[in-house]
C-alpha positions in Angstrom: 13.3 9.8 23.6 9.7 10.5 22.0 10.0 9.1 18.1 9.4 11.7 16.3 7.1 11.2 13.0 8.1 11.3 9.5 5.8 11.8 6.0 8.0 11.3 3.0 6.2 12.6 0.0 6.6 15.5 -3.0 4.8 18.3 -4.6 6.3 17.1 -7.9 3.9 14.1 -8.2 2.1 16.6 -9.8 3.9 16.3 -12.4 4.6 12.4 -13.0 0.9 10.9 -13.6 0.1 8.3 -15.7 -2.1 8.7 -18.7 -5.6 10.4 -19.0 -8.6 7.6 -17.8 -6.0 5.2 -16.5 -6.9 4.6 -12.5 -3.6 6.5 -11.3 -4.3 9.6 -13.4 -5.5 10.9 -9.7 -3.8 13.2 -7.5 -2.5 11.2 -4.7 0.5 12.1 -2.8 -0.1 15.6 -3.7 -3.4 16.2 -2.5 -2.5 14.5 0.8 0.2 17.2 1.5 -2.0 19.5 0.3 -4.5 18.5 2.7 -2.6 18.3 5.7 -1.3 21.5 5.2 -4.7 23.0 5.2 -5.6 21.0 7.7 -2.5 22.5 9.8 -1.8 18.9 10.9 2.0 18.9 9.3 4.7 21.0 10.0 7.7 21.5 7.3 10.0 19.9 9.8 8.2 17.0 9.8 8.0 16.6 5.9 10.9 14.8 4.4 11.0 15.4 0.5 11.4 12.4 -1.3 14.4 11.4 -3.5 14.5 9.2 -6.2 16.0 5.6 -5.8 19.8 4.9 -6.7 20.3 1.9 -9.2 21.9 -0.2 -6.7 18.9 -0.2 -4.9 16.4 -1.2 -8.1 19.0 -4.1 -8.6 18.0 -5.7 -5.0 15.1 -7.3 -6.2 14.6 -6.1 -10.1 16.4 -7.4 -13.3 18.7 -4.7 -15.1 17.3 -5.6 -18.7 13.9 -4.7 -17.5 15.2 -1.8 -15.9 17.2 -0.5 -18.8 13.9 -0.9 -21.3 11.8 1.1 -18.5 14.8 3.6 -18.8 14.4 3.7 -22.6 11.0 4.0 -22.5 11.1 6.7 -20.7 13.5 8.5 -22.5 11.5 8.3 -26.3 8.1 8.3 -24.2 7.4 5.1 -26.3 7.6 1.2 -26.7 9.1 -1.4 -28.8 6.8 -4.4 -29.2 9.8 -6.5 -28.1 9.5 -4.4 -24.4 5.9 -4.7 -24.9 5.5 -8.8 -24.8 8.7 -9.5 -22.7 8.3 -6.7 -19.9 4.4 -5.7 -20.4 5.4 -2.4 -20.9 2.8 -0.2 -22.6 -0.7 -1.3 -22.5 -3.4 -0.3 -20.8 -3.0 -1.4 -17.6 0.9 -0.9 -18.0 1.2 2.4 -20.2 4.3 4.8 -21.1 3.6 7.7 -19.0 6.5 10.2 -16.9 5.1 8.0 -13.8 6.0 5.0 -15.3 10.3 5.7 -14.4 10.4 8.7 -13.2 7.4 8.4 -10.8 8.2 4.8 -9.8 12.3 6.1 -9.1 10.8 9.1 -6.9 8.1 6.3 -4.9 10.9 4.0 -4.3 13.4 6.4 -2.8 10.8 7.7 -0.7 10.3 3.4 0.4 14.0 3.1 1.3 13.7 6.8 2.7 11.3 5.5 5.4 13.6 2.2 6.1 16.1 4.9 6.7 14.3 6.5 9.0 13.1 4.2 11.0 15.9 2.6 11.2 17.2 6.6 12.7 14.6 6.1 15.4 11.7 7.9 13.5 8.2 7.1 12.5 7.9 7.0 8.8 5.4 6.7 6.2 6.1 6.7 2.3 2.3 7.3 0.9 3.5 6.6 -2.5 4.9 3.0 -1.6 3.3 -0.1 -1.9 3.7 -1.2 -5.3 3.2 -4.5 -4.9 2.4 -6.2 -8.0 5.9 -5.6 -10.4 7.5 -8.7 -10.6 11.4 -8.4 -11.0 11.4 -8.8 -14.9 7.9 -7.3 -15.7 5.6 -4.5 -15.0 1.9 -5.7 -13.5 -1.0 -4.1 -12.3 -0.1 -0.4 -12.8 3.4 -1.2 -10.8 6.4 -0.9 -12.8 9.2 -0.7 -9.3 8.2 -3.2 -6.6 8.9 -1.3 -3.6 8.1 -3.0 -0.8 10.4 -6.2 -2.1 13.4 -3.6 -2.5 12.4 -2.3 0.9 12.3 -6.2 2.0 15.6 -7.3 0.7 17.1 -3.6 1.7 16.1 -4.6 5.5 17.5 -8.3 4.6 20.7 -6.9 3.5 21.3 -4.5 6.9 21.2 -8.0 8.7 16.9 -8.4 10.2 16.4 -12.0 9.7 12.9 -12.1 10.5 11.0 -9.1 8.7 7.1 -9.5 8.5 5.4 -7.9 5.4 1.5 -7.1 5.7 -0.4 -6.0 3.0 -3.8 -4.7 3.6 -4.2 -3.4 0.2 -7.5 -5.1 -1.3 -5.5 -7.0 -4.0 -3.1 -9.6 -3.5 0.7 -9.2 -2.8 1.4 -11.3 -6.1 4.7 -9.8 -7.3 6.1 -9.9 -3.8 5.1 -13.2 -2.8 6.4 -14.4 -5.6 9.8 -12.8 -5.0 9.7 -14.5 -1.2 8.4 -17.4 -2.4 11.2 -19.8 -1.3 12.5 -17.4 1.7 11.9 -18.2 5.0 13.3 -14.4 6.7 10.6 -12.8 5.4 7.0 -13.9 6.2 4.1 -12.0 3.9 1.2 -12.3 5.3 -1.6 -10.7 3.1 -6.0 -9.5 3.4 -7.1 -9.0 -0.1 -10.4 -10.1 -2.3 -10.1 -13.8 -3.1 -8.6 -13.8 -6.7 -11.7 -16.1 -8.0 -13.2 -12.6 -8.6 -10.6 -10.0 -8.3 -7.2 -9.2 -9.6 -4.7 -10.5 -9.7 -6.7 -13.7 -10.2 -3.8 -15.9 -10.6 -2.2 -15.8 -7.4 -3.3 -15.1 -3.4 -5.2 -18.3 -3.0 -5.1 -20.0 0.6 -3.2 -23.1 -0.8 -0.1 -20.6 -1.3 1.9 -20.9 1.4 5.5 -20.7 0.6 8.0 -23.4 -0.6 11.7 -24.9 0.3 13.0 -22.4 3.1 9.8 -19.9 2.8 7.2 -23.2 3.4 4.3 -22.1 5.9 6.0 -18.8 5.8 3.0 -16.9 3.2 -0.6 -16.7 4.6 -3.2 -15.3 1.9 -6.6 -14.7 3.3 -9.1 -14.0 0.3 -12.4 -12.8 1.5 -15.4 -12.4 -0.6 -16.8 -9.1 -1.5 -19.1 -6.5 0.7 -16.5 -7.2 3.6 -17.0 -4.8 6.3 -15.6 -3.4 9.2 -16.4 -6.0 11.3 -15.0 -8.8 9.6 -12.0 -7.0 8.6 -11.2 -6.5 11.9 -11.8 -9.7 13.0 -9.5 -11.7 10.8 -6.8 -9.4 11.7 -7.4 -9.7 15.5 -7.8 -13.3 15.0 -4.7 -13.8 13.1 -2.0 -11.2 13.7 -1.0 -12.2 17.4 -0.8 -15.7 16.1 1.7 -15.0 13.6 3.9 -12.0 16.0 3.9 -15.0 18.5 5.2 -17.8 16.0 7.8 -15.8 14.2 8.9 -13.3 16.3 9.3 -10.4 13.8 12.3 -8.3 14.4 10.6 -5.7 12.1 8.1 -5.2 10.1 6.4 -3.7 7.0 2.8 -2.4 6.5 1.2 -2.1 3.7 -1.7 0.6 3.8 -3.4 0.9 0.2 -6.9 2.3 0.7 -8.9 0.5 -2.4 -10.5 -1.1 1.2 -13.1 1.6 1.3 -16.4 1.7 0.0 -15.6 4.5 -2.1 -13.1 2.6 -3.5 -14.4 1.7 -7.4 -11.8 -0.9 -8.1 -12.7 -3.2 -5.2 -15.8 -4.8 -3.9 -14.8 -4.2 -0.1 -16.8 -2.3 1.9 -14.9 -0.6 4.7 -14.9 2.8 6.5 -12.0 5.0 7.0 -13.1 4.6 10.8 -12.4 0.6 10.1 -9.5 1.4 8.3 -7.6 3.4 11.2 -8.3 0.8 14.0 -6.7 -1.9 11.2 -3.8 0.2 12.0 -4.3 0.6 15.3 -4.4 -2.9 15.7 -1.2 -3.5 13.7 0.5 -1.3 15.9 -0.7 -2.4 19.7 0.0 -6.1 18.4 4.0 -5.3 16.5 5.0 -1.6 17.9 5.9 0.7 15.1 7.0 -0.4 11.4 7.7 1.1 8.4 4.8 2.1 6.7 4.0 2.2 2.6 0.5 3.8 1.0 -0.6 1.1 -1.9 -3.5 1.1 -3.7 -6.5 3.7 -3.8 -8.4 5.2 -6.6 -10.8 7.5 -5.1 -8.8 10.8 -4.7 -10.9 12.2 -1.9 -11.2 8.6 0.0 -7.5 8.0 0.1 -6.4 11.3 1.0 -8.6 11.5 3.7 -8.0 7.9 5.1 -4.2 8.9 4.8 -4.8 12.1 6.8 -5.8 9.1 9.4 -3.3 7.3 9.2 -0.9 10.6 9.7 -2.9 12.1 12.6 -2.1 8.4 14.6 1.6 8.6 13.4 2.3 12.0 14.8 0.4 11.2 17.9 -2.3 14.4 16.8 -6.1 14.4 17.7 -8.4 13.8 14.8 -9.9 16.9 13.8 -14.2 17.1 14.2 -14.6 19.1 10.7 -12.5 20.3 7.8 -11.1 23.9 7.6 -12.7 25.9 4.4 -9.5 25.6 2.9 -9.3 21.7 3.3 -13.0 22.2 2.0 -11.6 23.8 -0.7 -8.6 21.6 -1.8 -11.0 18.0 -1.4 -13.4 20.3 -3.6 -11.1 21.2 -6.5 -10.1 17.8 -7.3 -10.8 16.6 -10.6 -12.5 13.2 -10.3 -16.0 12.4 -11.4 -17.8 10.2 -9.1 -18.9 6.6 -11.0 -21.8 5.7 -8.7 -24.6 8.2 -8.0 -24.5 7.8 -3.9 -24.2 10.5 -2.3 -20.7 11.1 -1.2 -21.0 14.9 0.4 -20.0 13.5 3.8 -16.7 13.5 2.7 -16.4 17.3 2.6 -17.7 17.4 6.4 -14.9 15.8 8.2 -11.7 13.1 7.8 -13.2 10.2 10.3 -16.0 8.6 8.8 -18.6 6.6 10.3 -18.2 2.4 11.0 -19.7 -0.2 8.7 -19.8 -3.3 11.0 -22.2 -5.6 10.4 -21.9 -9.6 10.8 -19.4 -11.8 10.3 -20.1 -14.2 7.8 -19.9 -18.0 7.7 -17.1 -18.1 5.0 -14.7 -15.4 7.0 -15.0 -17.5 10.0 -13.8 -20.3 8.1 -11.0 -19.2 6.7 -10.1 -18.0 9.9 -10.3 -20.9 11.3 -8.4 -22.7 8.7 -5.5 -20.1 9.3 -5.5 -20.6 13.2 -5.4 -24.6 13.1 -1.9 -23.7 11.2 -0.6 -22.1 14.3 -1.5 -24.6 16.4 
């Protein structure tokens, strides 16, 4: 039987942003259903609407102190200085906001949602997933609820013992690598900017590579900024069979955040949404189908667009040439001013952009070739 595909998402995003000027104020989630729709490349059937996570499932990989102070938090829509040093709750990067419980509750039942799923026999993508920086006793890097180590230790805890995690986003895995550390069932294997000029800057170095039971079992590759296509591409294709061939997933986890793009303002990548897609594709020809999370992305228009993608290969649909008027009209609407002057009008002509290969540099072959010699 045909697996059927599965988006888990919610209208009521809408209503669970973070602050005004912080990164996540954008529509996200949202404006991808709201795109699809006008795209008429979703049906309601194929919509799941999300739920929000049950406390036994927080407590798989998060503390309950830090969970109760995100719970009070929430409830006075403020912070005790005590919550503030101990949990880095309520600062800029980490502010007091209805996203920061509520939101993170509804982006982590969607994660499990999509486990469920899958594990049902469907294809299933949770866009909101893919907070990957919370560590279990602390908010970090706009992530208050790790997902994908809850969805990690969920899959753990149904009995996988060899469950790959990849994470494509452009900044490093830090809060779940650190929570898989010492564990040799899960193997995270993550692409991001070196951390010598990009958050999280402390972690995702090459020289990481797991400890006790989870030694050789974490591969960072940090690339240098202006990565392409091309080079993208290649370290995955270079890498990824290596690593399905030594451990033999029995599952795996993908990671999808979209702060890859050009567009992208928080990273110094440079990929297409065309580049983007065959990352997937590749994933996918190399493993079969996963479980799939969003992540990063802080260009509305971008992410929604790359996710529409993303969606179109999931439900086995043809990307569309141009955009209806109404999908015209919902990218248009959106209330995001562009930081750089380039010209970015191509994104209201279609969803598949053009490809920005290029060459692959000295430094990328190197680390490739540092990471092959391990499989060897």
């Amino acid at each position: 039987m045909q697996k059927k595909a599965r988006l888990v998402g919610s209208l009521a995003y809408k209503k669970l942003r973070y602050t005004n000027n912080h990164p996540l104020r954008i529509p996200r989630v949202s404006l991808l259903i709201e795109l699809l729709k006008a795209m008429e490349l979703i049906e309601e059937k194929e919509l799941v609407e999300s739920r929000e996570a049950r406390w036994e499932e927080l407590r798989l990989f998060h503390d309950e102190e830090y969970l109760r102070a995100l719970e009070e938090c929430d409830r006075c829509m403020c912070v005790k200085k005590d919550y503030r040093e101990r949990f880095n709750i309520g600062n800029y990067e980490n502010p007091v906001s209805p996203a920061m419980w509520k939101g993170s509750l509804l982006a982590t039942g969607s994660s499990v949602q999509a486990v469920e799923l899958f594990l049902e026999g469907h294809i299933a993508f949770n866009p909101a997933g893919g907070m990957h920086h919370a560590y279990k006793d602390r908010a970090n890097g706009f992530c208050f609820i790790n997902d994908p180590g809850i969805v990690l230790q969920y899959l753990l805890e149904k009995g996988f013992k060899r469950v790959l995690y990849i994470d494509l986003d452009a900044h490093h895995c830090d809060g779940v690598q650190d929570f898989f550390y010492q564990e040799g069932r899960v193997f995270v294997f993550s692409i991001h900017q070196s951390p010598t000029y990009a958050f999280p800057f402390k972690r995702g170095f090459w020289e990481e590579r797991g400890e006790g039971k989870g030694k050789g079992y974490n591969l960072n590759i940090p690339l240098p900024k202006g990565v392409n296509d091309s080079e993208f591409l290649f370290v995955l294709e270079s890498l990824l069979p290596l690593i399905a061939q030594a451990y033999k997933p029995e599952v795996y986890v993908l990671q999808l955040g979209t702060d890859t793009l050009k567009e992208d303002y928080l990273s110094k990548f440079e990929l297409s949404n065309w580049g983007f897609l065959k990352a997937f594709d590749l994933v996918r020809e190399v493993l079969g189908e996963g479980i799939y999370l969003g992540g990063g992305g802080y260009h509305p228009i971008a992410l929604a667009r790359a996710w529409s993608l993303i969606w179109c290969r999931m439900s086995n649909r043809d990307i569309p040439k141009g955009l209806t008027p109404l999908a015209r009209e919902v990218l248009s609407s959106v209330d995001f001013e562009e930081l750089e002057e380039e010209d970015r009008s191509y994104m209201l002509d279609g969803l598949l952009d053009r490809p920005r290969e290029g060459e692959i540099r000295s430094e990328v072959r190197e680390i490739v070739e540092r990471a092959k010699a391990e499989f060897c």
